[in-house]
C-alpha positions, -999 to +999 in steps of 0.1 A: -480-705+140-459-680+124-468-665+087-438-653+067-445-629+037-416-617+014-418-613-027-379-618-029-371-652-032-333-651-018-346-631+011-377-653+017-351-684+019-329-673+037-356-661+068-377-696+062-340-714+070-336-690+106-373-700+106-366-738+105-378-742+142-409-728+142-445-738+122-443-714+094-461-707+067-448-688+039-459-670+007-450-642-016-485-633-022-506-604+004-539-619-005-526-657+008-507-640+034-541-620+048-554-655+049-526-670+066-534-643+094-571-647+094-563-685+102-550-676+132-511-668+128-492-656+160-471-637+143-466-625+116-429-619+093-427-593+068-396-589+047-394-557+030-363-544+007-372-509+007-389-483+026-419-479+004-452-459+019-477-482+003-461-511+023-466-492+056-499-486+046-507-522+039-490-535+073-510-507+090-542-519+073-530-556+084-524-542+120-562-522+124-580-557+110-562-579+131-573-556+164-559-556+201-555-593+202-542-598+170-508-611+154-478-595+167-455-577+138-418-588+131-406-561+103-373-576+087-355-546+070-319-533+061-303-508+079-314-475+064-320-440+074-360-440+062-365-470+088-348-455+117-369-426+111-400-448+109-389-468+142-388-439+162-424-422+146-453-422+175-475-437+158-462-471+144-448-488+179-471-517+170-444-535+149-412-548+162-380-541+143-353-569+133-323-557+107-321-576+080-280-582+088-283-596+121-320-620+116-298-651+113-293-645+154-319-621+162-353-629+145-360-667+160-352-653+197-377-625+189-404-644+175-397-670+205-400-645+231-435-633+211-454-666+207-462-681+244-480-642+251-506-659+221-513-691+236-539-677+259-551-651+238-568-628+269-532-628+285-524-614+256-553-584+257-542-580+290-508-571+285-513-550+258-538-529+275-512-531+307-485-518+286-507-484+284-487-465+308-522-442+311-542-471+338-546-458+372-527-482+395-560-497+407-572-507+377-540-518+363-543-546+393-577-557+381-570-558+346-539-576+358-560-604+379-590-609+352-566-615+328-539-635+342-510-617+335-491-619+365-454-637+364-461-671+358-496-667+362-498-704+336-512-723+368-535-699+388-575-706+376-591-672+363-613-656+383-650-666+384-675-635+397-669-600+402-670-605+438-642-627+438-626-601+419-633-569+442-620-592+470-588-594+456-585-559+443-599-553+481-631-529+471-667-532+478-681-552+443-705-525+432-679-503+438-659-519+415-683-523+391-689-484+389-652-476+388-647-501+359-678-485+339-658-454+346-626-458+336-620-489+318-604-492+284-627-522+272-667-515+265-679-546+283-689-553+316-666-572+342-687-603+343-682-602+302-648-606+308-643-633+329-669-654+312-644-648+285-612-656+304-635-689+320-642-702+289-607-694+273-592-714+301-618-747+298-613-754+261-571-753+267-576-777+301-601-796+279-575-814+266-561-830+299-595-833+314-628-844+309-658-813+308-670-820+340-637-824+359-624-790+343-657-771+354-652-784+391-618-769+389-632-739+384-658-741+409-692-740+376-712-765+363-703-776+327-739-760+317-724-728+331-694-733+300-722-742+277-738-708+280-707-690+276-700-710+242-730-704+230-729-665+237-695-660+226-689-688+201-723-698+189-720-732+190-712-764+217-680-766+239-676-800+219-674-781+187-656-755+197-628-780+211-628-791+180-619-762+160-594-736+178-593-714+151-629-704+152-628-697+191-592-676+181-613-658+155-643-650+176-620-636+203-600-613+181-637-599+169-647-594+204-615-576+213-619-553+186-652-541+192-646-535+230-615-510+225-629-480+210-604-449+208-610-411+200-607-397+164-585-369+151-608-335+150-604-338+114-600-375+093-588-376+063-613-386+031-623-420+033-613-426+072-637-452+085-657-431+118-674-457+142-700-447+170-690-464+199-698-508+201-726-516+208-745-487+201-771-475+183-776-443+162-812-442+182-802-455+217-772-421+215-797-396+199-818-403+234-790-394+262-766-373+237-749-367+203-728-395+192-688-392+195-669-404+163-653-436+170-627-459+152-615-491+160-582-504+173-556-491+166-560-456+155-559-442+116-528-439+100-518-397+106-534-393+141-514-380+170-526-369+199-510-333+209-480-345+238-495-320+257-527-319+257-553-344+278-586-345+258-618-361+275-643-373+255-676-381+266-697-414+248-726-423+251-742-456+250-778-470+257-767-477+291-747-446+307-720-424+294-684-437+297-651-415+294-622-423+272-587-411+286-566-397+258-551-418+234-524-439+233-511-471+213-515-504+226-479-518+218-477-550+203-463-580+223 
């Protein structure tokens, strides 16, 4: 589903007509639009006039709510000098650009190349967090495998145990495991993950299939997806076959919590400063003093220095983990 947000009428028109194609919903009010998002828009189509700060502040507010697996930005914009300059800023390569004079043959071939990456939404996580440049070459590969996001990965089942997974990444499992801990970007364990990608993967095959003949193709029993619904979704796979949007919701909340990224040394008033998910102001006092976190992505202003590498050291009730510097997740 695409949402499509833009308070000029001519202009909002005109894009809903190169829109024709796609299942669009469109409005000229933010509050509706918000809720168009929430519901579980791919992506999302903003048409703006003007460069205005208070609009980049809203989309960037839009952006950090919607977290690492959520809608994909399609700016529509006239040619001006303010948005070049704003295109090629470091810390705003979460939102794709189309010129207002060319959407009638650029915007539907961009949002087409967007929307398949949000079918399976932890492809999606994947290849956001692949598009980080930072990933060691061995973990790249693993991220790459849990999250099926090879080339025409659509077919290949997800994988099912950590040991599957160090097999392929050919490492001893608790190696793995330890190296993950380490230097992972997400703040969940491996076997977190693939329930994930498991039960991601049953409730699309559900369709074709019966319950039992989709949890034999994955080598489970169907009480083994049953778990995993009721963990992640809290409630039956029946019900949550039944209601797509709740499971896309629930997902985008997981995703959020899990990528945690360094603040600047000094936030501005008002910056919201997270300790790192899943952990308490009591379980961090005991092993060390608790880093300031935010969630994905990071607060309007911050930039990292290009050359400097900082390493920051969190601490959770389990063992300390380090963050490698900072660095945008581009959008899809």
């Amino acid at each position: 589903m695409v949402g499509l947000y833009c308070e000029k009428l001519e202009t909002k028109r005109r894009l809903r007509q190169v829109l024709a194609g796609a299942d669009c919903r469109t409005t000229d009010c933010r509050r509706t639009f918000e809720d168009i998002l929430l519901g579980g828009a791919s992506v999302a189509v903003v048409g703006l006039e003007q460069y205005s700060d208070d609009d980049i502040r809203w989309l960037r507010t839009l952006s950090a709510n919607g977290g690492p697996a959520g809608p994909s930005y399609v700016l529509v914009v006239p040619v001006s000098l303010e948005w070049v300059r704003w295109m090629r800023s470091r810390g705003d390569s979460d939102f794709q650009i189309v010129w207002a004079e060319e959407a009638h043959e650029r915007l539907m071939r961009v949002v087409a190349r967007i929307d398949p990456w949000h079918q399976d939404p932890i492809r999606l996580l994947g290849r956001r967090l692949l598009m980080n440049r930072e990933h060691q070459r061995s973990l790249a590969k693993v991220i790459q495998r849990a999250c099926r996001t090879e080339a025409d990965d659509e077919s290949r089942l997800p994988v099912t145990s950590v040991a599957e997974l160090a097999e392929h990444a050919k490492v001893n499992p608790r190696a793995l495991r330890r190296y993950w801990n380490m230097e992972s970007p997400l703040q969940c364990t491996l076997k977190e993950l693939l329930s994930w990608a498991m039960l991601l993967w049953a409730l699309r095959e559900r369709r074709l299939a019966k319950w039992e003949t989709v949890a034999q193709s994955l080598g489970v029993r169907r009480r083994t997806l049953e778990r995993y619904s009721t963990r992640f979704l809290d409630c039956t796979l029946v019900v949550a076959a039944q209601d797509p949007q709740r499971v896309l919701r629930r997902f985008r909340g997981w995703a959020a919590d899990i990528v945690t990224l360094p603040v600047m040394e000094n936030p501005e008033p008002g910056t919201p400063v997270f300790v790192p998910a899943r952990s308490t102001v009591q379980g961090a006092s005991e092993t060390g003093p608790a880093v300031p976190m935010v969630s994905w992505p990071a607060p309007p202003g911050f930039v990292l220095p290009q050359r400097e590498r900082q390493e920051l050291i969190v601490f959770s009730q389990q063992r300390p983990r380090q963050l490698h510097p900072w660095r945008s997740l581009p959008m899809a």
